[in-house]
matplotlib code that plots the C-alpha trace (Angstrom):
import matplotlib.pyplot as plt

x = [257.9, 257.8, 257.6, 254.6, 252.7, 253.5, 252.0, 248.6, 248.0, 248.6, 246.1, 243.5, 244.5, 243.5, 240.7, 239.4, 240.0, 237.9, 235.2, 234.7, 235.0, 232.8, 230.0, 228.0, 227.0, 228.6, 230.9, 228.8, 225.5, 227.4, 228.0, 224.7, 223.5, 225.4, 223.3, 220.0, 217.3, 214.0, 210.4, 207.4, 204.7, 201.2, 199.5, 195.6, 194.4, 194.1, 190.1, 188.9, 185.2, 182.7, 179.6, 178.0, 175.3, 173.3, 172.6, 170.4, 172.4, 170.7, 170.1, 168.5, 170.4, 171.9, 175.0, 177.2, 179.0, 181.4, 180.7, 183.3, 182.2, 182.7, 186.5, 187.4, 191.2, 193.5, 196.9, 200.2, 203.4, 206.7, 210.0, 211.2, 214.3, 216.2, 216.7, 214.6, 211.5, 209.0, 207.7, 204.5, 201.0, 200.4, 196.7, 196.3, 194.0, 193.4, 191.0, 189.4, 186.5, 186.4, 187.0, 188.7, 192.1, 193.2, 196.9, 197.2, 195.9, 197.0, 195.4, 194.6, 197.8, 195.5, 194.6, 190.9, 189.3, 189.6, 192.0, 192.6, 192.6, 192.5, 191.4, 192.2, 190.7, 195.1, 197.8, 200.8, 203.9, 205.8, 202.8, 202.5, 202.7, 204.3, 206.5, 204.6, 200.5, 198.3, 196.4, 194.9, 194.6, 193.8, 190.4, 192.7, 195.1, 197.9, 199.2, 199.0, 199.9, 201.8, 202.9, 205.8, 207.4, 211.3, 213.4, 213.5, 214.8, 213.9, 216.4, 217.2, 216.3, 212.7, 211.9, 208.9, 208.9, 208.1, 210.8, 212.6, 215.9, 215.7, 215.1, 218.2, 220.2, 219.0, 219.4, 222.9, 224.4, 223.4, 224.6, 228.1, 228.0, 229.4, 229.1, 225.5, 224.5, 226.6, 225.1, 221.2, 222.0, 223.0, 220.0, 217.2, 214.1, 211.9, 208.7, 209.8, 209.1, 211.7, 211.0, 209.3, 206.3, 205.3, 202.3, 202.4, 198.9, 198.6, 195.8, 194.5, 192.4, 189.1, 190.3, 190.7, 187.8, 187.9, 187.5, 186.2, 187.7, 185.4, 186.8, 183.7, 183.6, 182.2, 181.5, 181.5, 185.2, 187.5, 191.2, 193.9, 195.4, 199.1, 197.7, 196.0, 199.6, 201.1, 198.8, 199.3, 203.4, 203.0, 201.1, 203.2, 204.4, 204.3, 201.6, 203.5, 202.4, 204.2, 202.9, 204.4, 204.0, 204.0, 208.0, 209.3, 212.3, 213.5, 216.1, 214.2, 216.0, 213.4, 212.2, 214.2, 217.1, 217.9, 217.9, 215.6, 215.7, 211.7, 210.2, 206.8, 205.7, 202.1, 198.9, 195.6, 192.1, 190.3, 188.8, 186.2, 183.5, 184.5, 187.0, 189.7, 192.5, 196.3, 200.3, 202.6, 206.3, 209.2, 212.2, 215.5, 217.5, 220.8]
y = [118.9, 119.3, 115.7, 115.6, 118.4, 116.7, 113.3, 115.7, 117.2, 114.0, 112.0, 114.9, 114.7, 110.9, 111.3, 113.7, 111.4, 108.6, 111.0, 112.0, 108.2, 107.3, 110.2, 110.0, 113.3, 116.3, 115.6, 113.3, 115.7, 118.0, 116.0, 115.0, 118.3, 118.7, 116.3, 116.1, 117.0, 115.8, 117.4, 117.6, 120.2, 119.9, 122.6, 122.9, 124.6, 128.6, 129.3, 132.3, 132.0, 133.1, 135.3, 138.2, 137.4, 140.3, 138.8, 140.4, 141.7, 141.0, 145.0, 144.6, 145.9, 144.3, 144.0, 142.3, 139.2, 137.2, 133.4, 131.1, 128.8, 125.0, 124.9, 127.9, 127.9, 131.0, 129.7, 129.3, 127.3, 129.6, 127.7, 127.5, 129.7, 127.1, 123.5, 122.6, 123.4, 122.0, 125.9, 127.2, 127.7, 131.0, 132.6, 135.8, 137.5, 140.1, 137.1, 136.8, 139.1, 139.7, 136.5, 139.5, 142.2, 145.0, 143.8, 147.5, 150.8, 154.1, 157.6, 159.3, 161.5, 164.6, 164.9, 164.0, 162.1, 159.0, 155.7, 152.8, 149.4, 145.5, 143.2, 139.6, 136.4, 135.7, 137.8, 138.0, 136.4, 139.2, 140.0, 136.3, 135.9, 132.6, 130.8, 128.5, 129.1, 126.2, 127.8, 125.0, 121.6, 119.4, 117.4, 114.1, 115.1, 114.4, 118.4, 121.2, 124.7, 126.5, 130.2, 130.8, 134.0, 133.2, 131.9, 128.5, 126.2, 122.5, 120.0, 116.9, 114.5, 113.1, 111.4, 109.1, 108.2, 108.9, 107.5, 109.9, 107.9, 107.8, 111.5, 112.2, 109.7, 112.1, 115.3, 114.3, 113.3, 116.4, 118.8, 116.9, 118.0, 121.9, 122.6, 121.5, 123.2, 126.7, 126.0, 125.5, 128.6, 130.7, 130.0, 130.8, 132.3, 134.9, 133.2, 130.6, 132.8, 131.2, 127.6, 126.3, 125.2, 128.8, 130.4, 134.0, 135.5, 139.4, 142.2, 144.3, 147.3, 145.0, 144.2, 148.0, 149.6, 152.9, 153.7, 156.8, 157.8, 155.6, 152.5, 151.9, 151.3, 153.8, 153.8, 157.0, 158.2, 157.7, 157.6, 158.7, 156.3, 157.2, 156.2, 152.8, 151.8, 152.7, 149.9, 147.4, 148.2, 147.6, 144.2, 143.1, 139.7, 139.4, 136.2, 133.4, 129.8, 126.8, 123.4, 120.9, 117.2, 114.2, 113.6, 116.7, 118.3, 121.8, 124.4, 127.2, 130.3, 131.2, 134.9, 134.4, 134.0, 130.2, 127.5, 124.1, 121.0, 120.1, 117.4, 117.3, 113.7, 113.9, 115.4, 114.5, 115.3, 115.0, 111.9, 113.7, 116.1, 118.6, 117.2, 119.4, 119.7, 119.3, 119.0, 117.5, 118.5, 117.1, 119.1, 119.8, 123.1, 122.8]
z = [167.2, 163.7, 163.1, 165.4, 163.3, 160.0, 161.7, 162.7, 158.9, 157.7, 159.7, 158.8, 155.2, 155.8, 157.3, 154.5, 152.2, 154.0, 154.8, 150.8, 150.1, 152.4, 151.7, 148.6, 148.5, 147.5, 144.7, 143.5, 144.0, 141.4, 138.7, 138.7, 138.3, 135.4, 133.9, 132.5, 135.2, 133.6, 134.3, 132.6, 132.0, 130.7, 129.2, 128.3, 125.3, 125.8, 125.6, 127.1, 126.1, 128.7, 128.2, 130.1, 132.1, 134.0, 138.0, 140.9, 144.1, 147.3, 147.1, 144.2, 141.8, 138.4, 137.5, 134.4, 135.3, 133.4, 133.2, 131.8, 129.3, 130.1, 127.8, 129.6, 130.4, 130.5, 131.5, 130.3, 130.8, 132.4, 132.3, 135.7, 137.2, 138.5, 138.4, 141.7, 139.8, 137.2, 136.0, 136.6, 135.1, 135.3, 134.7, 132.3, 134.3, 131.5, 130.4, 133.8, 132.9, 128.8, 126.2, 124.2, 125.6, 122.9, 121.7, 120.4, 121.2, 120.5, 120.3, 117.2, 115.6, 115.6, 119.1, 118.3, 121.6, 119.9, 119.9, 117.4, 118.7, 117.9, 120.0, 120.1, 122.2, 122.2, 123.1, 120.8, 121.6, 123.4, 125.5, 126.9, 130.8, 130.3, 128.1, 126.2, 125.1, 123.4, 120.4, 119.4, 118.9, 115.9, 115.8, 114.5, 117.9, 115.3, 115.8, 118.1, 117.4, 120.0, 120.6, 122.5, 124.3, 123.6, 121.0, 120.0, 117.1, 115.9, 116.8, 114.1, 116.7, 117.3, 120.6, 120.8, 124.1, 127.4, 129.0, 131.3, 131.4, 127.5, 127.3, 129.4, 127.5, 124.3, 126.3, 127.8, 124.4, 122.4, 125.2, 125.0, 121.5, 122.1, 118.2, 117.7, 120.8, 119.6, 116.0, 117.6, 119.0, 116.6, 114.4, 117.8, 115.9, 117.9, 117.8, 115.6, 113.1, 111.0, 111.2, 108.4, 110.8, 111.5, 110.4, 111.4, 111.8, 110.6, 111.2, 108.4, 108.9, 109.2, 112.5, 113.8, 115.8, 117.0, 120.9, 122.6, 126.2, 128.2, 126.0, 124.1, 120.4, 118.0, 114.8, 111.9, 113.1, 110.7, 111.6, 109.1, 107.0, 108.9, 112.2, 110.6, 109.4, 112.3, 114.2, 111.6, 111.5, 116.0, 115.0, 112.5, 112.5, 116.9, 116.1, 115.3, 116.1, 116.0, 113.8, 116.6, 116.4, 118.9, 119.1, 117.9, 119.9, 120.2, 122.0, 123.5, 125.4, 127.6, 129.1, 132.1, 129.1, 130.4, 127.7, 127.4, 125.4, 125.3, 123.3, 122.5, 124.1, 123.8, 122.5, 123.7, 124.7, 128.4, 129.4, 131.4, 129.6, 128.1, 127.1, 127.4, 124.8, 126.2, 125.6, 127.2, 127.2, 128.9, 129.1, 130.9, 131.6, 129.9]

ax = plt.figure().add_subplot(projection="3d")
ax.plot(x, y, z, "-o")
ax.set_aspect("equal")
plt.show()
């Protein structure tokens, strides 16, 4: 009896065996995933120009509507959570009806009706919706300059290519490198702030306008000088973009605190009037 149960377990044992062998599926599904997962984003440049135009209801009343102008584009790029993704262009729909949003506003420290405020046609870097904003591009398309959410360092590696097995050969053999990747990691900048192709954009007290209750700007209030700083401190250093070039590669930890290898692969304009301005990035979760 024994000898017979031995015999059983040892046939299922076999047939394990043969079934792994024979499936390519599973195991092998795993290591893959281990790997390099390529995917590419591309992100138009941020413009949320529009005007107000006054329009006739069929009541006949008027009323103020916002009208994009023809480079209008309000999105931004969001890593993705997990690996079956490509991320996401997300809208800021704080630009959906007003070209400007007020990055600060606070009341007045002696309880006057009154608040201090700057507005900006960008938001700063920790209000972004996404990961990754396109400020601008240059008119030679030989630069781009990017504001981004998370933290992020330049990698010593350029990769001028668009060659998705190239990039994982590139991605695969710097992730096998554990002290590079612990070294990238220790020197993450917020922003970028700290990367020598960072040009952080500050406010001075030309850019403050005073608000009433109803939001509207008025002018003759003058706030204290203690309530001015304390704008200008909030502001501080939270508008940081990013000098990137065709072929440039970086670690990013992103808001949902996952980390990225992206490479900047291209920069270019629209082939269709208006000729929209856009980056490409290819990247991989690591």
């Amino acid at each position: 009896m024994i000898k017979i149960k031995i015999l059983f377990f040892n046939t299922l044992f076999l047939a394990f065996l043969l079934l792994i062998q024979s499936c390519d599926c599973p195991l092998q599904e795993a290591n893959v995933y281990s790997e390099c997962q390529v995917r590419e984003a591309t992100i138009t440049k941020f413009n949320p120009n529009g005007t107000l135009q006054q329009v006739t209801n069929p009541d006949g009343t008027s009323t103020l509507v916002f009208v994009p102008d023809s480079l209008y584009s309000i999105h931004t790029f969001l890593f993705p959570f997990n690996k079956d993704m490509s991320g996401s262009l997300v809208n800021d729909e704080r630009f959906a009806k007003s070209s400007t949003i007020p990055i600060v506003k606070i009341p007045f420290s002696d309880s006057r009706p009154y608040y201090l405020a700057i507005f900006d046609n960008y938001p700063q870097n920790n209000d972004l919706n996404g990961d990754i904003l396109l400020y601008d591009v240059a008119n030679d398309l030989s630069s781009a300059a990017i504001r981004v959410a998370g933290e992020i360092v330049r990698i010593n590696q350029t990769f001028n290519s668009e060659n998705s097995t190239e990039f994982c050969d590139v991605v695969n053999r710097l992730t096998r490198d554990t002290a590079l990747i612990r070294n990238l990691k220790s020197n993450l900048s917020q922003f970028g702030r700290n990367l020598p192709n960072a040009v952080v954009i500050n406010y001075n007290q030309g850019n403050i306008v005073v608000l009433d209750t109803g939001n509207n700007i008025v002018v003759g209030v003058t706030p204290s000088k203690t309530d001015i700083d304390d704008v200008l401190e909030i502001t501080a250093n939270k508008s940081v973009n990013l000098i990137v070039r065709v072929g440039e590669m970086y670690l990013y930890r992103a808001r949902n605190g996952k980390y990225f290898i992206f490479a900047i692969t291209d920069i270019r304009e629209g082939t269709l009037p208006p000729f929209k301005r856009r980056l490409t990035i290819m990247f991989s979760e690591i």
